[in-house]
C-alpha positions as CSV (number, residue, x, y, z in Angstrom):
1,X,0.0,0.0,0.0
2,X,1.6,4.0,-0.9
3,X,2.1,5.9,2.2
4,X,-0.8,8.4,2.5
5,X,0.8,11.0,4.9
6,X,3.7,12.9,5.3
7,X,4.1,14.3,8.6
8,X,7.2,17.5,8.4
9,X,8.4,19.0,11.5
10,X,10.5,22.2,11.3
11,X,11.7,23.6,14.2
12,X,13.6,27.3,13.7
13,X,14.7,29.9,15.9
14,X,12.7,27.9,19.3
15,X,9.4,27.7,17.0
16,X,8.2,24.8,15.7
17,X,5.9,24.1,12.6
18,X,4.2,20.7,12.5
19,X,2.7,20.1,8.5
20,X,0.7,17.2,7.5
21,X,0.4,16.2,4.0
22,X,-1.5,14.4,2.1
23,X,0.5,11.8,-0.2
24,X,-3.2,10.6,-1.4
25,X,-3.5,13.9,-3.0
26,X,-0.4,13.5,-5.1
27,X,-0.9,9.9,-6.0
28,X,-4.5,11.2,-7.4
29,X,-2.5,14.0,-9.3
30,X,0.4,11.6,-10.4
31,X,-2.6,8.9,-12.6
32,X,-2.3,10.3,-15.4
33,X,1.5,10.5,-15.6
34,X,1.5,6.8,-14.6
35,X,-1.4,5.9,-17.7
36,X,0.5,7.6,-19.9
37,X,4.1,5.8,-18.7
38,X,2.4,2.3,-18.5
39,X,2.1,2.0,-22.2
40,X,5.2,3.4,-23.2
41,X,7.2,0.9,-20.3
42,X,5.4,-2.0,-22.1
43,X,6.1,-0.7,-25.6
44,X,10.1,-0.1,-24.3
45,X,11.0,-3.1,-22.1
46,X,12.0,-5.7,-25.0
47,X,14.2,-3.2,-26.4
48,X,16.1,-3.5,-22.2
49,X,15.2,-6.8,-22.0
50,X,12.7,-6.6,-19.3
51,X,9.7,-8.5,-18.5
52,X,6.9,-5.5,-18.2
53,X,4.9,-7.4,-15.3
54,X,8.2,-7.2,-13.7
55,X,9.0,-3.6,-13.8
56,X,5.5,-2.7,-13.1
57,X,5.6,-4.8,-10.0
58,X,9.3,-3.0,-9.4
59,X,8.3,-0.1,-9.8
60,X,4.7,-1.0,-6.9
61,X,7.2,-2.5,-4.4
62,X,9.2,0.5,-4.4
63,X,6.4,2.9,-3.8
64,X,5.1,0.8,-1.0
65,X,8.3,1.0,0.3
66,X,8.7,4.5,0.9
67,X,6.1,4.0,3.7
68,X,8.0,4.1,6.8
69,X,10.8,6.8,5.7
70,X,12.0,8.6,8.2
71,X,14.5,11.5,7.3
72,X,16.2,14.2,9.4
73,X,18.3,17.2,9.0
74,X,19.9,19.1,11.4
75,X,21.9,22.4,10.9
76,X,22.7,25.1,13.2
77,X,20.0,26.9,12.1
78,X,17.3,24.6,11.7
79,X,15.9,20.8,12.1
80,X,13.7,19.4,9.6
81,X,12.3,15.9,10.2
82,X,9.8,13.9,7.6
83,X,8.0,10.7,8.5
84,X,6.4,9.4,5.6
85,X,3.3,7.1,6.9
């Protein structure tokens, strides 16, 4: 399953912003792109000697994957932390 939520924390100067996202909003955006790529992945993969179920189920894994991603940077100005859920 695609994460559905990004949680950003930013904390600046001894304030802190808390933002939460909705990812479902940008998979909805992103259909299109992906109907248009779908046939043109199929149409391309014999030329890269690819099966196309394959990449397509590549391609699934590693969106389901970014569910869980937690990244954080930390300078002397500024923390920013994002927790993809």
């Amino acid at each position: 399953m695609p994460p559905l939520l990004a949680v950003i924390d930013l904390r600046y100067r001894g304030r802190q912003l808390r933002l939460w996202l909705p990812l479902f909003l940008i998979w909805i955006l992103l259909l299109p792109v992906a109907v248009i790529l779908v046939p043109l992945g199929l149409a391309l993969s014999p030329t890269v000697r690819a099966a196309p179920l394959a990449l397509i189920a590549a391609i699934g894994g590693l969106v389901s994957a970014l569910s869980g991603t937690h990244i954080e940077v930390d300078t002397q100005r500024a923390v920013i932390a994002i927790r993809v859920l």
